[in-house]
KELOMAR-663889 format. One record per residue (C-alpha): residue number from 1; x, y, z; residue in three letters. Coordinates in pm, whole numbers. Example, Ala and Ser with C-alpha at 12.3 -4.5 7.8 and 13.67 -1.06 7.14 Angstrom:
<rozas>
nr_X_Y_Z_rest
1_1230_-450_780_ALA
2_1367_-106_714_SER
</rozas>
This chain:
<rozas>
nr_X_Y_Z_rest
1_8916_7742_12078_UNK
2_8704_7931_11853_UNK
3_8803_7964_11467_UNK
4_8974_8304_11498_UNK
5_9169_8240_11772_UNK
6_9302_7949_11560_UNK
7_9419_8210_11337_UNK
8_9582_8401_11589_UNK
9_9747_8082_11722_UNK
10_9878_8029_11370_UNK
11_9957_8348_11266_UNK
12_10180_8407_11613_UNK
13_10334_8069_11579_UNK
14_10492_8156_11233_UNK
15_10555_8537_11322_UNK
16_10914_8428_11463_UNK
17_11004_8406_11078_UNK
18_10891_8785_11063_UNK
19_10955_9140_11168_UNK
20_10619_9213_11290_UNK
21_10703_8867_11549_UNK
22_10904_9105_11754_UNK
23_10581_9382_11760_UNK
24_10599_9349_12183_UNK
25_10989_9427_12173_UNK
26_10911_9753_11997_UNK
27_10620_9833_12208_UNK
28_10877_9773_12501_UNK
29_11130_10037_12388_UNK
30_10892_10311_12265_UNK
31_10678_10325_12556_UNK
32_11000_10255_12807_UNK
33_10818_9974_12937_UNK
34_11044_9756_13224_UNK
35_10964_9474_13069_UNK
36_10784_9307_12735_UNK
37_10391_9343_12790_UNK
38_10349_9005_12596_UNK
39_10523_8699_12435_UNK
40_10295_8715_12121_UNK
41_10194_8913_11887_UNK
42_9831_8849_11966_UNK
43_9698_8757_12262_UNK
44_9389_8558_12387_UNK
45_9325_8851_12626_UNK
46_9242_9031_12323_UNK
47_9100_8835_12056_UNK
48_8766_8743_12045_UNK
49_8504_8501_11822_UNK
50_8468_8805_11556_UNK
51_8758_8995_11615_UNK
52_9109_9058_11811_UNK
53_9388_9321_11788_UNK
54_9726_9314_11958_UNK
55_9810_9348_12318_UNK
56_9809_9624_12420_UNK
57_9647_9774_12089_UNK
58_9344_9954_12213_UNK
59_9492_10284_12230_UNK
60_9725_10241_11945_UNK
61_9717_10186_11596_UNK
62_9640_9787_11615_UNK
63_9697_9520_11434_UNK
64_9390_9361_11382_UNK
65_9250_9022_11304_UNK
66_8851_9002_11204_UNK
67_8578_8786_11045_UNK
68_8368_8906_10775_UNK
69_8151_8653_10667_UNK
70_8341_8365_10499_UNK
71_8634_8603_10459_UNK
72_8949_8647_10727_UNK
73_9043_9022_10779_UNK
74_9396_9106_10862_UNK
75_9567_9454_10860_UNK
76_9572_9799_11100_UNK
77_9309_9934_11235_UNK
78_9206_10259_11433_UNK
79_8908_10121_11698_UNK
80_8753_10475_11844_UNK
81_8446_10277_11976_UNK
82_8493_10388_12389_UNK
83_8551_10135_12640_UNK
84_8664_10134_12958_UNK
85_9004_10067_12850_UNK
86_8913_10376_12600_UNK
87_8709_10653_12768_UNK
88_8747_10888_12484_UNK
89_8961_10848_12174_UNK
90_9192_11185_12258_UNK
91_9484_10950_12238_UNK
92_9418_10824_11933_UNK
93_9377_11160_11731_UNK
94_9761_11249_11698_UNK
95_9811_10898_11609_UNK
96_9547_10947_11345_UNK
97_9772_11304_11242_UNK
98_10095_11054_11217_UNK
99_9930_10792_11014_UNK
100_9772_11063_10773_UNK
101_10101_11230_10734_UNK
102_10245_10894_10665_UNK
103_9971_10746_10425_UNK
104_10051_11099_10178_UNK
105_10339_11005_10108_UNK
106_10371_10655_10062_UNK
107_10004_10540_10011_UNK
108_10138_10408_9659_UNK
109_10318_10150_9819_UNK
110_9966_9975_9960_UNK
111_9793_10021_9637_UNK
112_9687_9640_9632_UNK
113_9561_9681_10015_UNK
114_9230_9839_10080_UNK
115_9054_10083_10318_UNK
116_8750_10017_10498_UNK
117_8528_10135_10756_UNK
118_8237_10091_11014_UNK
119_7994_10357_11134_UNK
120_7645_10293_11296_UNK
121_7769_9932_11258_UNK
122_7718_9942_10885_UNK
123_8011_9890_10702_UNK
124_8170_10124_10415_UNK
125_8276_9998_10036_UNK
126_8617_9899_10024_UNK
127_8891_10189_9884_UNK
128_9209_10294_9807_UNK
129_9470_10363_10102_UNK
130_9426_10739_10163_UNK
131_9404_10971_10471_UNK
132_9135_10967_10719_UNK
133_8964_11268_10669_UNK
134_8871_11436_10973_UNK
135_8468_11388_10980_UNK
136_8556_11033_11017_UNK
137_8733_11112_11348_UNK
138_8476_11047_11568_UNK
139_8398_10820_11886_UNK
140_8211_10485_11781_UNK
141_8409_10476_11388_UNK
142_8625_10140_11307_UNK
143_8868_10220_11013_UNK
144_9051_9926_10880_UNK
145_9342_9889_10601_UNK
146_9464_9560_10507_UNK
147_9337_9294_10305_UNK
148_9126_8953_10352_UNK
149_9100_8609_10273_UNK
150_8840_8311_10197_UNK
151_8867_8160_10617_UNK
152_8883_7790_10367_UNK
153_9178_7932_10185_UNK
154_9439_8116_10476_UNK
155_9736_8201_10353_UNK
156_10029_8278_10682_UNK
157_10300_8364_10469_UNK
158_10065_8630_10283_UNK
159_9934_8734_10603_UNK
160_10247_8798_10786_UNK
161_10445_8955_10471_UNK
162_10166_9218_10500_UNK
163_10163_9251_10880_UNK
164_10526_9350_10773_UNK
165_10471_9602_10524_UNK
166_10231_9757_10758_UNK
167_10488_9773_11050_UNK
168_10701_10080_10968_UNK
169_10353_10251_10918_UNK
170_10259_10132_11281_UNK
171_10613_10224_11402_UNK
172_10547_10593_11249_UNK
173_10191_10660_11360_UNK
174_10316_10509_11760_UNK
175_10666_10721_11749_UNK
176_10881_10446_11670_UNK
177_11006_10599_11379_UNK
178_11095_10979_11382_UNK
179_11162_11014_10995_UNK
180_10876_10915_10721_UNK
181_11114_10580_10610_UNK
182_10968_10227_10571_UNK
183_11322_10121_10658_UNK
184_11534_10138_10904_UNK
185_11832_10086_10715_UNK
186_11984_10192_10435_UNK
187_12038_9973_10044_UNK
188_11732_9808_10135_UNK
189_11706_9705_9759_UNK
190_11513_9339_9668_UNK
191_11480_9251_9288_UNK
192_11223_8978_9257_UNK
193_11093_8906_8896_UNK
194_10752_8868_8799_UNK
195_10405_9102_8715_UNK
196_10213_9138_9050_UNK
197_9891_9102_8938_UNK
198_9596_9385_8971_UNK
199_9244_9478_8872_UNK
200_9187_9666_8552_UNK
201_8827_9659_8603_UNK
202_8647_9679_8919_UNK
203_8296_9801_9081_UNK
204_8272_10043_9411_UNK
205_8129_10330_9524_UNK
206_8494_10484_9538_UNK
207_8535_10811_9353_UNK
208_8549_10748_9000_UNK
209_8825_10962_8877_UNK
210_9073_10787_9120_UNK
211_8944_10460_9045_UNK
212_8990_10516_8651_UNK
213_9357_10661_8711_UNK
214_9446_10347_8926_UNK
215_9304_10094_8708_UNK
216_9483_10259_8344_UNK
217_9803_10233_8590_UNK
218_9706_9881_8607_UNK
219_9678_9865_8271_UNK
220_10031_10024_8136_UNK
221_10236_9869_8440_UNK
222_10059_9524_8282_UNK
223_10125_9599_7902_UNK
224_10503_9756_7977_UNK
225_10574_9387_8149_UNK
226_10450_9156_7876_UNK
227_10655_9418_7623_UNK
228_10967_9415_7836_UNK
229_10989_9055_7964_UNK
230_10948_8950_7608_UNK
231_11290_9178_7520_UNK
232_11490_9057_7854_UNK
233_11319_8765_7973_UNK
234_11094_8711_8240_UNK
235_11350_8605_8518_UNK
236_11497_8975_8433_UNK
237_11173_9194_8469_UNK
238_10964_9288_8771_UNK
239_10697_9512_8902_UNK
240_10667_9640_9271_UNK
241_10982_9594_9351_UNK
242_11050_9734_9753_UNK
243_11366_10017_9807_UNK
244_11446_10151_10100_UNK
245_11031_10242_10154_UNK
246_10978_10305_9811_UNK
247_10799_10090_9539_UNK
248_10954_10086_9205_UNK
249_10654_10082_8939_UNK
250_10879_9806_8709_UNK
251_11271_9717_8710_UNK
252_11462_9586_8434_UNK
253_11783_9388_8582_UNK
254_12070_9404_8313_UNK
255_12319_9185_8449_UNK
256_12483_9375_8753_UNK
257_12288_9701_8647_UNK
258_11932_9761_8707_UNK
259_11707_9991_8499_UNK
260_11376_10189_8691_UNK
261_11043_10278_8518_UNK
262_10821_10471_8682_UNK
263_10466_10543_8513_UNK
264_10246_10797_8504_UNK
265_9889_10827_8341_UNK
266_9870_11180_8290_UNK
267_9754_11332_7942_UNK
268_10071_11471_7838_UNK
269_10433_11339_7799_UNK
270_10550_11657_8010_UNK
271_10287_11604_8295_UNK
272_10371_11252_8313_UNK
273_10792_11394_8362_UNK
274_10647_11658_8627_UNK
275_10458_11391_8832_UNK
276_10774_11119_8753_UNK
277_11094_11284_8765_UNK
278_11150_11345_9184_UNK
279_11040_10990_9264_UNK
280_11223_10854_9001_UNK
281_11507_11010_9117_UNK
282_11451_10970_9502_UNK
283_11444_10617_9334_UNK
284_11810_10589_9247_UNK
285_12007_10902_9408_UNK
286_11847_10917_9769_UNK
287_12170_10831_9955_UNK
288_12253_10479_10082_UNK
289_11969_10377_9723_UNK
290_12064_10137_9427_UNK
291_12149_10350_9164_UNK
292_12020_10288_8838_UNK
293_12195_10282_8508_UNK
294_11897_10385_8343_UNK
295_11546_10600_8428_UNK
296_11289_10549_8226_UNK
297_10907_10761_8270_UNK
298_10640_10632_8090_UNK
299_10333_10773_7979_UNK
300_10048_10690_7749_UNK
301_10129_11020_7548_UNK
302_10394_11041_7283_UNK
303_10668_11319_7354_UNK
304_10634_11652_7150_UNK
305_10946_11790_7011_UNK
306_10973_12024_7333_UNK
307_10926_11785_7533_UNK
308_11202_11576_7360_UNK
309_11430_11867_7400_UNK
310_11351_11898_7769_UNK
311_11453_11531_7825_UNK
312_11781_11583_7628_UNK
313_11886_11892_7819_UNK
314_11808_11708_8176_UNK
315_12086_11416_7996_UNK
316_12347_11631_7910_UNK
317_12327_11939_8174_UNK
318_12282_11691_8461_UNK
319_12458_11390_8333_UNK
320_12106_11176_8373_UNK
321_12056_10890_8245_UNK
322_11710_11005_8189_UNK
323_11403_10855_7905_UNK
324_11049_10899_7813_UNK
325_10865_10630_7681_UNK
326_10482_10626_7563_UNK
327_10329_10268_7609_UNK
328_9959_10208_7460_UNK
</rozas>
């Protein structure tokens, strides 16, 4: 057995413990299937010494498995390289529609994945999650977003928890879904302390003004932990915190009560509420949500006296319990 169908071994072994485990039980039911195609999640009819995706992946959005040198690739993947199983990639381009429309609106929430991509067999820089634009749509084009791993260092746990972020984006781009929800229930709402930790400095060939803007969110979400962990305590504070298929930029739990910050890193205190203020209320109001007893935008810029005035009118016209907050 070859080193990557080890992983595959592993990874469907421990998959029971997970959502994405019961991948074949989906595939059943969406594609009315009599019976389940396959017991596991992957299997050795389609992984390979360099790479593997899920049965019955080829014309779907796969989950795939991949070596890169000494790293361990593991994500979804669009494979429009023809094969007999693929004559031409016409099936794939709605799917590619339904993953773009999905990716706008909650690429946030795979900020600390990455994109990637092969053409002519050489491969791309790694970049943020965004659409696939449409040049890119083309027969012989791998495109890839997940994340990998040193092969001496595996982690299952990390591997799986992402195969099961990635599954309501699968479920979408396939049909499984019908509505744009990572969720398929409702007060979906898990507070887990801590700073998940990101780059605030990287190199790339990605575009430089999205780069900068992700990184200085790096930076404030970092800064606004140390400040607020030191006032509440660390077991209190935490960043990235999953709702209902939204990510919370940084929660403050007060006893039963939970405060949300959500930051922006525009120039000005009232672009930063323009950009803020209908996720941060999705965020607490969206029906079936955890309401919040306090929501907080942040910014970089202090609030002008209009501003200020905005902010107060939103409190006492709408009964919100609505701040602005500049953090350096």
């Amino acid at each position: 057995m070859n080193f990557l169908a080890q992983v595959a071994a592993k990874i469907n072994k421990k998959s029971k413990l997970y959502k994405v485990g019961k991948l074949q039980h989906a595939r059943q039911k969406i594609n009315n299937f009599s019976r389940i195609p396959s017991s596991q999640l992957f299997d050795h009819r389609t992984v390979f010494e360099n790479w593997g995706w899920h049965y019955g992946g080829r014309k779907e959005l796969q989950f795939n498995i991949g070596i890169e040198g000494e790293y361990v690739r593991y994500g979804v993947a669009f494979s429009l390289e023809c094969s007999q199983s693929l004559p031409n990639i016409d099936v794939l381009v709605p799917k590619i529609a339904r993953f773009n429309e999905y990716l706008s609106e909650f690429c946030e929430i795979f900020s600390d994945l990455r994109m990637w991509h092969y053409e002519n067999d050489v491969r791309s820089s790694e970049y943020m999650p965004s659409s696939i634009p449409q040049e890119r749509v083309k027969e012989g084009v791998f495109i890839f977003l997940g994340a990998r791993s040193e092969k001496s260092a595996i982690d299952y746990d990390q591997i799986l928890g992402i195969l099961d972020r990635l599954l309501p984006l699968y479920l979408f781009t396939e049909g499984g879904l019908s509505e744009l929800s990572l969720e398929n229930k409702l007060n979906d709402f898990r507070f887990s302390a801590g700073c998940t930790k990101k780059p605030s400095q990287t190199s790339g060939l990605l575009t430089q003004r999205k780069l900068d803007i992700r990184l200085k969110h790096n930076d404030y979400q970092s800064n606004l932990y140390i400040e607020l962990s030191t006032l509440h305590g660390k077991d209190n504070v935490g960043t990235e915190i999953y709702a209902n298929g939204l990510s919370i930029d940084l929660v403050v739990k007060k006893g039963e009560s939970y405060w949300f910050y959500e930051i922006k890193t525009a120039s000005t205190a009232r672009a930063c509420i323009r950009q803020a203020l209908g996720q941060i209320m999705e965020y607490s109001y969206w029906p079936g949500h955890q309401r919040a007893a306090k929501l907080v935008i942040v910014g970089s810029a202090a609030a002008t006296s209009e501003e200020i005035s905005y902010i107060e009118y939103l409190q006492k016209t709408f009964s919100l319990p609505l701040e602005y907050k500049a953090v350096s």
